[in-house]
PyMOL commands that place a pseudoatom at each C-alpha (Angstrom):
pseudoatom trace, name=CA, resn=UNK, resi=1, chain=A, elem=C, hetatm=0, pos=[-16.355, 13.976, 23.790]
pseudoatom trace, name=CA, resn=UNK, resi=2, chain=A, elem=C, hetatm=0, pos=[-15.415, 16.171, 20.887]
pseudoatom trace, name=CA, resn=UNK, resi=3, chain=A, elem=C, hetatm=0, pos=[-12.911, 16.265, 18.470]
pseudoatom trace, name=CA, resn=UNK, resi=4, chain=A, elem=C, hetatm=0, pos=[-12.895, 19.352, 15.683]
pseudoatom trace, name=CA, resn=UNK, resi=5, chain=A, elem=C, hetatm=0, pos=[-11.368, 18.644, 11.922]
pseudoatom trace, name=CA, resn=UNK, resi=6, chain=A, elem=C, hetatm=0, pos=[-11.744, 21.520, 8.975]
pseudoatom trace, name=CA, resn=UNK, resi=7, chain=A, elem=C, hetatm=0, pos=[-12.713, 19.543, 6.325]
pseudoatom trace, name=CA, resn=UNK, resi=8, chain=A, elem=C, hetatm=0, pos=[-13.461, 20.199, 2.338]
pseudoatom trace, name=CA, resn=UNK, resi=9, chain=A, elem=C, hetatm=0, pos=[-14.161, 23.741, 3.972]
pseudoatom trace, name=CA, resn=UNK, resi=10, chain=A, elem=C, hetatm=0, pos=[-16.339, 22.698, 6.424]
pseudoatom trace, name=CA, resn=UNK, resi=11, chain=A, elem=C, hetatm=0, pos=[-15.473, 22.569, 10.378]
pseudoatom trace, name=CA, resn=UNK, resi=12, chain=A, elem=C, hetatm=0, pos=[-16.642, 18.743, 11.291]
pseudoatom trace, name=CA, resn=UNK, resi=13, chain=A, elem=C, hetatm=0, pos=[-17.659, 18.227, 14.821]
pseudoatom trace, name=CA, resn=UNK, resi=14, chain=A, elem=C, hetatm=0, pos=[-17.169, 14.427, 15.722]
pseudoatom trace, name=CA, resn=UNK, resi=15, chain=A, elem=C, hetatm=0, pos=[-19.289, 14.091, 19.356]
pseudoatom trace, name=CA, resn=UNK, resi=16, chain=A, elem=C, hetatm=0, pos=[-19.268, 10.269, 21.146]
pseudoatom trace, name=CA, resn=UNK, resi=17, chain=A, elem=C, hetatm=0, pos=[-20.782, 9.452, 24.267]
pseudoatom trace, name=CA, resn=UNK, resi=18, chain=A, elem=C, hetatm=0, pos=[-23.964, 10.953, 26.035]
pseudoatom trace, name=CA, resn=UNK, resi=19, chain=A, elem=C, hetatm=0, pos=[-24.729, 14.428, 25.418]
pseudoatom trace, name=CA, resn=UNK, resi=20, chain=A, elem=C, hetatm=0, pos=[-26.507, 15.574, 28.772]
pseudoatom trace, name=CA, resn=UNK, resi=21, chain=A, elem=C, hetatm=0, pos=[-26.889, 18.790, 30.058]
pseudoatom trace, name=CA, resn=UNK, resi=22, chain=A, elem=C, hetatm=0, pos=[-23.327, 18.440, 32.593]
pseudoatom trace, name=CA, resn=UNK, resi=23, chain=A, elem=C, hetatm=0, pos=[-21.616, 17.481, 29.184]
pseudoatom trace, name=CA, resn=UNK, resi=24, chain=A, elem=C, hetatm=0, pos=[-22.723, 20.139, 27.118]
pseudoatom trace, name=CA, resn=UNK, resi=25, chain=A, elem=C, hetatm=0, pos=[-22.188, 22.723, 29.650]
pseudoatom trace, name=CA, resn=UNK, resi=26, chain=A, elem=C, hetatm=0, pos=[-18.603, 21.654, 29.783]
pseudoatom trace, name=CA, resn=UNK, resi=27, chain=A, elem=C, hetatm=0, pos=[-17.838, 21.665, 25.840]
pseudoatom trace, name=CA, resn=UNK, resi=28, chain=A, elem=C, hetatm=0, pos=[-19.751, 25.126, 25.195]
pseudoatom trace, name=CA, resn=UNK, resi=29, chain=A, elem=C, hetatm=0, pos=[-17.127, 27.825, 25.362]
pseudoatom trace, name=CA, resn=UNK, resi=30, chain=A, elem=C, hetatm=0, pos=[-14.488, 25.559, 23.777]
pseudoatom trace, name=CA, resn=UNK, resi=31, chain=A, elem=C, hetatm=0, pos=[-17.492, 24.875, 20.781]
pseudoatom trace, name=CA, resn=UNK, resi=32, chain=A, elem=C, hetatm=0, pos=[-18.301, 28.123, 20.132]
pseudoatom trace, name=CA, resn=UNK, resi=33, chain=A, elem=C, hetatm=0, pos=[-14.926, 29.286, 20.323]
pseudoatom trace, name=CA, resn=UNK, resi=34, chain=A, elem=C, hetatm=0, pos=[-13.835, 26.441, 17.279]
pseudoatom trace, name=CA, resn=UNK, resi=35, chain=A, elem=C, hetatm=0, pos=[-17.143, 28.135, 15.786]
pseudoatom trace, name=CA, resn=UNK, resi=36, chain=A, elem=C, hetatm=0, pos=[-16.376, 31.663, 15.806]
pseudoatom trace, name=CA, resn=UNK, resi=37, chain=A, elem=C, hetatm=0, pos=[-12.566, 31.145, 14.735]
pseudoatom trace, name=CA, resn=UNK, resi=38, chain=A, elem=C, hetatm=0, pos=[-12.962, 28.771, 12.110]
pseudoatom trace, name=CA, resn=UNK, resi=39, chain=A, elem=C, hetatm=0, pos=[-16.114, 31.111, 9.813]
pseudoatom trace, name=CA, resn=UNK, resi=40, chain=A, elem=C, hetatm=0, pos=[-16.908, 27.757, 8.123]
pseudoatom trace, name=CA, resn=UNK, resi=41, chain=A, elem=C, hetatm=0, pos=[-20.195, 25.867, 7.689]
pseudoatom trace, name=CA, resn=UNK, resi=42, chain=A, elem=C, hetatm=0, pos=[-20.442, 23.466, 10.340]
pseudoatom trace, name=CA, resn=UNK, resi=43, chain=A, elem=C, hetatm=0, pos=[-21.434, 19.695, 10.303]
pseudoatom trace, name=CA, resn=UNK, resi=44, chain=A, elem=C, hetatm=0, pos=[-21.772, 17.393, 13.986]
pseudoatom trace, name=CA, resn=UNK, resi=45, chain=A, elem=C, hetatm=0, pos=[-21.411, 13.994, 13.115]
pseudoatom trace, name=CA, resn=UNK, resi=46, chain=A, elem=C, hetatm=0, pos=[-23.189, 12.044, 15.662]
pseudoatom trace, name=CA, resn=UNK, resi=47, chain=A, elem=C, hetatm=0, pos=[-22.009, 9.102, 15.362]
pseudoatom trace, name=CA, resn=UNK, resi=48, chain=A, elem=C, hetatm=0, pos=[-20.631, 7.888, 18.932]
pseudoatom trace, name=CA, resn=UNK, resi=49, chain=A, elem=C, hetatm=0, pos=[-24.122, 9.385, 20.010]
pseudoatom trace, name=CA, resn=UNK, resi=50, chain=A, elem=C, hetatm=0, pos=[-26.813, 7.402, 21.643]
pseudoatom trace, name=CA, resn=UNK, resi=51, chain=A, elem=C, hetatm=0, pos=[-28.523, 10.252, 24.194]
pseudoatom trace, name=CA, resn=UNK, resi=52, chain=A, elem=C, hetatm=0, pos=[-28.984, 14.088, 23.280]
pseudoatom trace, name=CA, resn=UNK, resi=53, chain=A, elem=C, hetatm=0, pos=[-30.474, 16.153, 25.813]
pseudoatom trace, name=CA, resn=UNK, resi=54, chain=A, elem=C, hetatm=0, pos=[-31.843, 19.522, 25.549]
pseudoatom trace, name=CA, resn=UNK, resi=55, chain=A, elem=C, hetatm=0, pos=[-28.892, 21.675, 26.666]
pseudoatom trace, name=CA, resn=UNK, resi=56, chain=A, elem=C, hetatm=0, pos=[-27.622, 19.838, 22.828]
pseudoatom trace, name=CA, resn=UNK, resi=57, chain=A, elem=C, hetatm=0, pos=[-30.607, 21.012, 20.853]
pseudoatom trace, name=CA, resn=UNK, resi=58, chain=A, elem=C, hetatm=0, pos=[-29.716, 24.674, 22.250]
pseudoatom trace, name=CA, resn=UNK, resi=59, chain=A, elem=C, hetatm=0, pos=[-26.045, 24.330, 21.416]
pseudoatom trace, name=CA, resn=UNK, resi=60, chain=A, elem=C, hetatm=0, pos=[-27.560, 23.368, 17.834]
pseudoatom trace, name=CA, resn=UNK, resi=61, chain=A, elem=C, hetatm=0, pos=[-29.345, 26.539, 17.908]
pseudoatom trace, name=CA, resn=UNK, resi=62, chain=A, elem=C, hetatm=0, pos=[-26.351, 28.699, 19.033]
pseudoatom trace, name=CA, resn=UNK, resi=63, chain=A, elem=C, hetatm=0, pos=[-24.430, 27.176, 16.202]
pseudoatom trace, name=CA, resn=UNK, resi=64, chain=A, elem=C, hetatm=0, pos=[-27.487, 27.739, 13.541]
pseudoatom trace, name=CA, resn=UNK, resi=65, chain=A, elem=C, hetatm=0, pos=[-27.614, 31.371, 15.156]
pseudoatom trace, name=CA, resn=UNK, resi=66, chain=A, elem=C, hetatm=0, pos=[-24.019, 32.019, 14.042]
pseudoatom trace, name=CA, resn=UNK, resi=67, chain=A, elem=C, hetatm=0, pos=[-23.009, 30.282, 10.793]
pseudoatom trace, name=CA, resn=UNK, resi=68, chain=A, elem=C, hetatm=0, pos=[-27.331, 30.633, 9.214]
pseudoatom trace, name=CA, resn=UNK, resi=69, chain=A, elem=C, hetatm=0, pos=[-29.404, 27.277, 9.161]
pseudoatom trace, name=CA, resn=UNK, resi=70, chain=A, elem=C, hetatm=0, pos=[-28.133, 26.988, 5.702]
pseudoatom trace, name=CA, resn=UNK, resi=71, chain=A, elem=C, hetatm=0, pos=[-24.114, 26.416, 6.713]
pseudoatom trace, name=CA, resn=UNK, resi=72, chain=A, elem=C, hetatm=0, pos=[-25.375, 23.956, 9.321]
pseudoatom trace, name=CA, resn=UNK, resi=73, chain=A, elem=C, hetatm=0, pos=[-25.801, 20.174, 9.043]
pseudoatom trace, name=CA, resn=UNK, resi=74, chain=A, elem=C, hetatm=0, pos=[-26.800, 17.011, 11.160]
pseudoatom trace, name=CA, resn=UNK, resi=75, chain=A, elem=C, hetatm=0, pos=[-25.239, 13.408, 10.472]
pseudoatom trace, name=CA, resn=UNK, resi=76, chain=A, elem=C, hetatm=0, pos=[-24.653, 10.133, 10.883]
pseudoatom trace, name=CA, resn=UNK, resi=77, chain=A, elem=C, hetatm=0, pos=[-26.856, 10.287, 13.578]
pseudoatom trace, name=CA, resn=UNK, resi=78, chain=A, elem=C, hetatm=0, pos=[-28.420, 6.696, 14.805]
pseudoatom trace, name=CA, resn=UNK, resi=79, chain=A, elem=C, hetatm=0, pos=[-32.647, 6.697, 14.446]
pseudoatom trace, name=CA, resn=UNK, resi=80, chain=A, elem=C, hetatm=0, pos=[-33.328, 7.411, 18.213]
pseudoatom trace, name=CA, resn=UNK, resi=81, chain=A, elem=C, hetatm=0, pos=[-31.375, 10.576, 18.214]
pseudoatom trace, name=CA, resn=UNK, resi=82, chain=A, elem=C, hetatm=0, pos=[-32.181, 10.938, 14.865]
pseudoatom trace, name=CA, resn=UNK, resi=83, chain=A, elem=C, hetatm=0, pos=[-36.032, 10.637, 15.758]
pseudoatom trace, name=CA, resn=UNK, resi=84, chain=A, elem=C, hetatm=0, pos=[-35.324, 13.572, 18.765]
pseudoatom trace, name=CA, resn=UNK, resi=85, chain=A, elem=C, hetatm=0, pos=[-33.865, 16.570, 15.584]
pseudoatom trace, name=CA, resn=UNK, resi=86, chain=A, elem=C, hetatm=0, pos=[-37.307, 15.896, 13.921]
pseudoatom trace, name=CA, resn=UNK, resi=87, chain=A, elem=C, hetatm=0, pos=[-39.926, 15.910, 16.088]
pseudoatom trace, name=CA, resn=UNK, resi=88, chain=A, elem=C, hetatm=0, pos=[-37.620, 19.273, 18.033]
pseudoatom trace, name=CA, resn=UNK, resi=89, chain=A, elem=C, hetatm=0, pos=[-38.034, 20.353, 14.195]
pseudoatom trace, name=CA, resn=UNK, resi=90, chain=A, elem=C, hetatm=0, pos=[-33.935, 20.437, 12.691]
pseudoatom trace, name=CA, resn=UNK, resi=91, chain=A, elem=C, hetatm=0, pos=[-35.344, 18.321, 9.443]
pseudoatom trace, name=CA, resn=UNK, resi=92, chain=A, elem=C, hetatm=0, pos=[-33.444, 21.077, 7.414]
pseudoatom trace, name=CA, resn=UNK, resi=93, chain=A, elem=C, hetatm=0, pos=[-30.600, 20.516, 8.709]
pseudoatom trace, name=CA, resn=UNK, resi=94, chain=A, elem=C, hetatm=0, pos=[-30.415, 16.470, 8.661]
pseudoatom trace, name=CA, resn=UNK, resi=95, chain=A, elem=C, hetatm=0, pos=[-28.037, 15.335, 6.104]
pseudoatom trace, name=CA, resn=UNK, resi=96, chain=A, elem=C, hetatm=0, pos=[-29.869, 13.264, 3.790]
pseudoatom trace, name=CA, resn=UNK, resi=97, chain=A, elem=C, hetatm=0, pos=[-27.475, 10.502, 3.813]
pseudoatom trace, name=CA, resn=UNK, resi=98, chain=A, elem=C, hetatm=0, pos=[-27.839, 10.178, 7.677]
pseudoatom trace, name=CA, resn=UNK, resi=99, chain=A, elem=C, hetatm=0, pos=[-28.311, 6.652, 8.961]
pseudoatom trace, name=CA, resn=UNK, resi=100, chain=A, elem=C, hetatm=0, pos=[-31.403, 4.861, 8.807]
pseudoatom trace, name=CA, resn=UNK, resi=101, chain=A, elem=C, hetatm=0, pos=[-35.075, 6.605, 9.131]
pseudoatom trace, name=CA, resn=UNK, resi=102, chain=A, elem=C, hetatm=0, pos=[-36.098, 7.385, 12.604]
pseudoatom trace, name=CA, resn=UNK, resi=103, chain=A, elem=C, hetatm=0, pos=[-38.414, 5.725, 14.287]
for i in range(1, 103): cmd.bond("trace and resi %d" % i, "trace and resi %d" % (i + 1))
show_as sticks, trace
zoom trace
């Protein structure tokens, strides 16, 4: 579900499968703690991801909340879930070489 790498000084967040609520409340504490122990910027690559539900979006925010909107980034994120970060309003923090333009 999710696998953590530090990265060019970055902690990457690889997620696959669907990303609903029971899912989300699962990985939380062990996301948050990667978060708080690594003090890097943060990037979740999306790209096993075809579903996000809302629980996500708030983990999103509790990430944002600790490392600034600025040290935070979306990608590889296929249009439908891409389509879901923009209209819930995360365009800053879509990586501009993200697949394809959302629908």
């Amino acid at each position: 579900m999710i696998q953590f790498q530090e990265q060019d000084g970055r902690l990457i967040c690889s997620f696959t499968g669907p990303l609903d609520t029971a899912v989300c409340q699962r990985m939380e504490a062990e996301l948050m703690a990667k978060v708080d122990a690594a003090r890097l910027p943060v990037v979740f690559d999306l790209n096993g991801v075809d579903f996000i539900g809302s629980m996500f979006l708030r983990l999103c925010l509790m990430v944002i909340k600790n490392v600034q909107a600025n040290n935070f980034r979306l990608m590889n994120m296929k249009p439908p879930v891409k389509k879901v970060f923009k209209i819930a309003g995360f365009d800053q923090c879509l990586d501009p070489g993200s697949a394809g333009p959302a629908t």
